[in-house]
N, C-alpha and C positions, 0 to 999 in steps of 0.2 A: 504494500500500500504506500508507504514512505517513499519506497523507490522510485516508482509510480508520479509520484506526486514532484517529486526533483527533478525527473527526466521532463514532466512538459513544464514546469516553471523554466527550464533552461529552451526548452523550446517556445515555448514565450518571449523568454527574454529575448533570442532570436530576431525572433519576429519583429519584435517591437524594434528592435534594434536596427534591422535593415529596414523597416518602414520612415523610420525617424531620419534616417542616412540622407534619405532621398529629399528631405525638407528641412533645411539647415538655413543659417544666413537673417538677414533682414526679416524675412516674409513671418518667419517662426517668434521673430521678438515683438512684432508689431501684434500680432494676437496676443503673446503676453499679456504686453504693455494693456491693450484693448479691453483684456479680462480682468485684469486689477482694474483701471478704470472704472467699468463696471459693474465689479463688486463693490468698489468704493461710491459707485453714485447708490449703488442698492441701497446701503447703509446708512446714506445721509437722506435717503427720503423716505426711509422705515425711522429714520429717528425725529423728522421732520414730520411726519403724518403723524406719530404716535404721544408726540407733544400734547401737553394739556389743552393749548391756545388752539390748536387747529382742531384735538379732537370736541372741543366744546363748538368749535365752527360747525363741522359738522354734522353735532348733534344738533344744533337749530337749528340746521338745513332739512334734515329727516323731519324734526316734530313741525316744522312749518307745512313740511310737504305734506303729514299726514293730518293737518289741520285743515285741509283747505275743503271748504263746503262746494259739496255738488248741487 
């Protein structure tokens, strides 16, 4: 089972290995770069929506909308 299990993680790694080969350079930093970007804008607009001020905006946006006479 162990054995098993070391011969395809090496074969994996393989894999991964010559696939990664083939996209080196600029093009692999700039998705980096792109993915922290946004995770960091993720971050700052879950912390931004989740704020008191906005979630109380919000909430009077919902109870207005559910106040309104038909």
């Amino acid at each position: 089972m162990w054995g098993q299990l070391c011969v395809r993680a090496s074969q994996y790694r393989a894999y991964v290995g010559r696939a990664v080969r083939g996209d080196v350079g600029m093009v692999t930093s700039e998705y980096a770069m792109g993915l922290i970007a946004a995770v960091g804008f993720a971050g700052l607009l879950y912390k931004v929506v989740t704020s008191g001020q906005v979630r109380a905006a919000l909430q009077a946006v919902v109870e207005k909308a559910l106040d309104v006479q038909f």
